[in-house]
C-alpha positions, 0 to 999 in steps of 0.5 A: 588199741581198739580195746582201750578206746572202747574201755575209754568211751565206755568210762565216759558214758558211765562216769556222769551217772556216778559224779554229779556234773557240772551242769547239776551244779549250774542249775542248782545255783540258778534255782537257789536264786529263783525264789519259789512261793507258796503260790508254786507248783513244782515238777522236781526230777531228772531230764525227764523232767528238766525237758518238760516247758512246764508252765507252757504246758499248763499256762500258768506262771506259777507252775516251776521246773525243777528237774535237773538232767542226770540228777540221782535220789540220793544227791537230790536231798541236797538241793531241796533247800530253796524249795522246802523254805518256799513252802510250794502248793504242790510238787510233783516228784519223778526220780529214780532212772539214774539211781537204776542205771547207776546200780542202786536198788530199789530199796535205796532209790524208795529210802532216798525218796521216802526221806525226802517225802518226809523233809516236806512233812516235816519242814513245809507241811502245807505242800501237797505231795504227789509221787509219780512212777519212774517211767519204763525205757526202750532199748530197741530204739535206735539212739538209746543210750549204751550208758543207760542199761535195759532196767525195766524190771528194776523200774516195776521193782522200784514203783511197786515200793513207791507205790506202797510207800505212798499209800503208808504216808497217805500221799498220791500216788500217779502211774505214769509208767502204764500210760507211756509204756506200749503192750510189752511194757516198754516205754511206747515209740509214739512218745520217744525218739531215744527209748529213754526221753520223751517227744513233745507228744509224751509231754502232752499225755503227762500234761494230761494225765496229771492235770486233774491234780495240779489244778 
């Protein structure tokens, strides 16, 4: 009976990163009725993204969240169509840790992302696009997630690729994973409390790190 339960739980944890949830659901329909602009900047992601109080941070109305938790590469193709027809400035992709945890490979995640990339070029050209690296994760905090397997040489895998798919389009490359991550290349305490989200801290050295390109 022990074991059946733990398979149970086990289920549960994983099942979310292989069915896009209600949640995703919901806030694909709020953002299909909030309009973006021309005069936008996007933050489009998962929950590392979805957590980050974006135009706070940056003090300015016109800089917009589109993160959703637990979102994947491969389902993110499908929502783009109210940001696409807005013809944002500026967008800031980050994308990848589900895919990880989910079992894809670095190939599909670089294939997924470059597609995207190319819907930009394709369908809203003006959109500067900037691609950030997947950040590391740290297992040895207490709280992090079980579902969420160690992935840390897929993550390095995974922006080595992003890294050389953007110099090929000519985009903008932002490593993001070497400034959050401490010595061992794990993503630094100082910034999370669950080894795969970050605190208010972490959000501020995004903030930082990221600014010379918003504005």
């Amino acid at each position: 009976m022990k074991r059946l339960i733990a398979t149970l739980i086990a289920l549960a944890a994983v099942l979310p990163l292989c069915a896009q949830s209600r949640y995703n659901y919901q806030k694909r329909s709020l953002f299909e009725a909030l309009p973006i602009t021309g005069r936008d900047v996007v933050f489009l992601g998962n929950s590392i993204t979805d957590g980050g109080e974006w135009a706070e941070l940056f003090g300015c109305k016109h800089i917009k969240n589109r993160g959703i938790s637990a979102d994947r590469a491969d389902w993110m193709f499908d929502r783009l169509d109210p940001i696409v027809s807005g013809h944002p400035r500026k967008l800031f992709l980050m994308i990848g840790t589900n895919d990880l945890s989910a079992g894809r490979t670095p190939e599909d995640i670089v294939a997924d992302i470059t597609k995207i990339v190319d819907r930009f070029a394709s369908e809203s050209p003006r959109t500067k696009f900037y691609v950030q690296s997947i950040l590391p994760v740290n297992p040895n905090i207490d709280g992090y997630s079980n579902r969420v397997v160690n992935k840390n040489e897929l993550i390095v895998r995974t922006n080595e690729l992003l890294r050389a798919m953007c110099s090929d389009k000519g985009i903008v490359y932002i490593d993001l994973h070497s400034v959050l991550s401490d010595a061992q290349g794990l993503l630094n305490s100082d910034y999370t409390n669950d080894g795969l989200h970050l605190m208010g801290s972490g959000y501020l050295l995004w903030r930082d790190t990221v600014k010379e390109y918003v504005r």
